[in-house]
N, C-alpha and C positions, 0 to 999 in steps of 0.2 A: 863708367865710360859708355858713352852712347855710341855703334856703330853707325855712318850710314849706309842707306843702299844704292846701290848706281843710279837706280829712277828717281832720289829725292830731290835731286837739283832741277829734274824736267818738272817736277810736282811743284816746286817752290816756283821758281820760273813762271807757271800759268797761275797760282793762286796770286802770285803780285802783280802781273795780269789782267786777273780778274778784279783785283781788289784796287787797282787802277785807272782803268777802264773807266766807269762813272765818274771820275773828279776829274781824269781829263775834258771828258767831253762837258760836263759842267761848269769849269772853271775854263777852260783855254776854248770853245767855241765862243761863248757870250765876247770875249777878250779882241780875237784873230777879224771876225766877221768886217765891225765897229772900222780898226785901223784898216783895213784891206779897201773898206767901202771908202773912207777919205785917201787915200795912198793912190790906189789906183782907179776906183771908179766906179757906183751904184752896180753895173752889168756882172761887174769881175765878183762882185759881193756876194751877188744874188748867187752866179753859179756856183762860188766858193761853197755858199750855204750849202748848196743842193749835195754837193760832190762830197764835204763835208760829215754831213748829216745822214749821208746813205753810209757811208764808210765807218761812220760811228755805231751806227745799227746793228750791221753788218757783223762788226768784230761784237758787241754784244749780244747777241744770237751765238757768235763762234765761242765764245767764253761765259754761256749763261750755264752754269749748276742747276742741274735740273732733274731728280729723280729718273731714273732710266725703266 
């Protein structure tokens, strides 16, 4: 019987995270931009992108594994 420890939930929690993180942003930007740009309008697109794209950055810097 394996115990766990009170911190393996926060542990798991950021490793799925982490380990989803790049197929979001790989699979659901290319996707979002496309419909947004005919739906509502070249403008709304572009800044989607922008607003998007820093946000995605962003949280992968906050959840890049990186030797300390």
């Amino acid at each position: 019987m394996i115990l766990k420890s009170p911190g393996c939930d926060a542990s798991t929690s950021l490793r799925w995270l982490v380990a989803i993180t790049p197929l979001v942003g790989a699979i659901g930007f290319p996707l979002a931009i496309p419909i947004v740009m005919i739906r509502i309008g070249v403008g709304v697109g572009i800044g989607l992108t922008l607003v998007l794209s820093l946000l995605w950055f962003i949280v992968m810097l906050k959840t890049a594994e990186m030797p300390h």
